[in-house]
N, C-alpha and C positions, 0 to 999 in steps of 0.2 A: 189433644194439646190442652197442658193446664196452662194460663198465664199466671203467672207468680206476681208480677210487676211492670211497670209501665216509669223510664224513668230517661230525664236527659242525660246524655253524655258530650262531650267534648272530644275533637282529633286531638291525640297524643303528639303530635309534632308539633304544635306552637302552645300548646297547654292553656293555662285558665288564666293567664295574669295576662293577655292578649284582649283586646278592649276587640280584635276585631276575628277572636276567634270564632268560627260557626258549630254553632249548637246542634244535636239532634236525638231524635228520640229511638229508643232502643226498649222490644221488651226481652223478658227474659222470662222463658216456659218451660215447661216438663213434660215429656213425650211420654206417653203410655209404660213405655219399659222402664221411665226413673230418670233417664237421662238428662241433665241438663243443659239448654242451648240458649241462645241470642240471635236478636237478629235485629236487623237497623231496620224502621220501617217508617213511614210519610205521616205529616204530621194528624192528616183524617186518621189512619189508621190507629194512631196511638190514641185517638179520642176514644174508637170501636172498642179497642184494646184491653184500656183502663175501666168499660163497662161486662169484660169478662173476668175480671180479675179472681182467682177460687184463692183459698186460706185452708190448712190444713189444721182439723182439728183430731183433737184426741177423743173420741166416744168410749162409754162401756155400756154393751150388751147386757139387758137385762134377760133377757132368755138364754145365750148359750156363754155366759160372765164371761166375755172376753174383750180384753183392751184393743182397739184399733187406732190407727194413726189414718182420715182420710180427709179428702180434697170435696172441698164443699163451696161451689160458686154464692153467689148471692141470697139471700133469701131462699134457699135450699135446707130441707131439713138432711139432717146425715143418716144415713142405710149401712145399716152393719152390712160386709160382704160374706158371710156366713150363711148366716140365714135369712136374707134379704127382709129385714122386718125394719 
């Protein structure tokens, strides 16, 4: 599981202009196959959450010159999936 983000949302039945609508936190991540999902979670959780957060960066392979699109957490350096170098 990548977390992409960590962010508040609002119930759609009384919307935003409600002084006494309830808030809560939702992240939004990417399961191994690509897919993307959501899920409402407590508000400890989203603290946990928002200190996994990965960003997808673009690399180029200086050994086998190929462009990659990958998911790189925090202070992680990125790994071509090729030739794992």
């Amino acid at each position: 599981m990548y977390v992409k983000s960590v962010s508040w949302v609002t119930n759609n039945r009384k919307g935003r202009s409600n002084k006494h609508t309830k808030r809560f936190p939702v992240v939004f991540y990417l399961l191994q196959d690509g897919s993307f999902h959501s899920k409402r979670v407590s508000r400890l959780e989203a603290i946990y959450y928002k200190t996994k957060i990965c960003k997808q960066v673009k690399i180029y392979c200086t050994e086998c010159q190929e462009k990659f699109n990958v998911l790189v957490k925090k202070n992680e350096q990125p790994i071509c999936p090729k030739c794992l170098s």
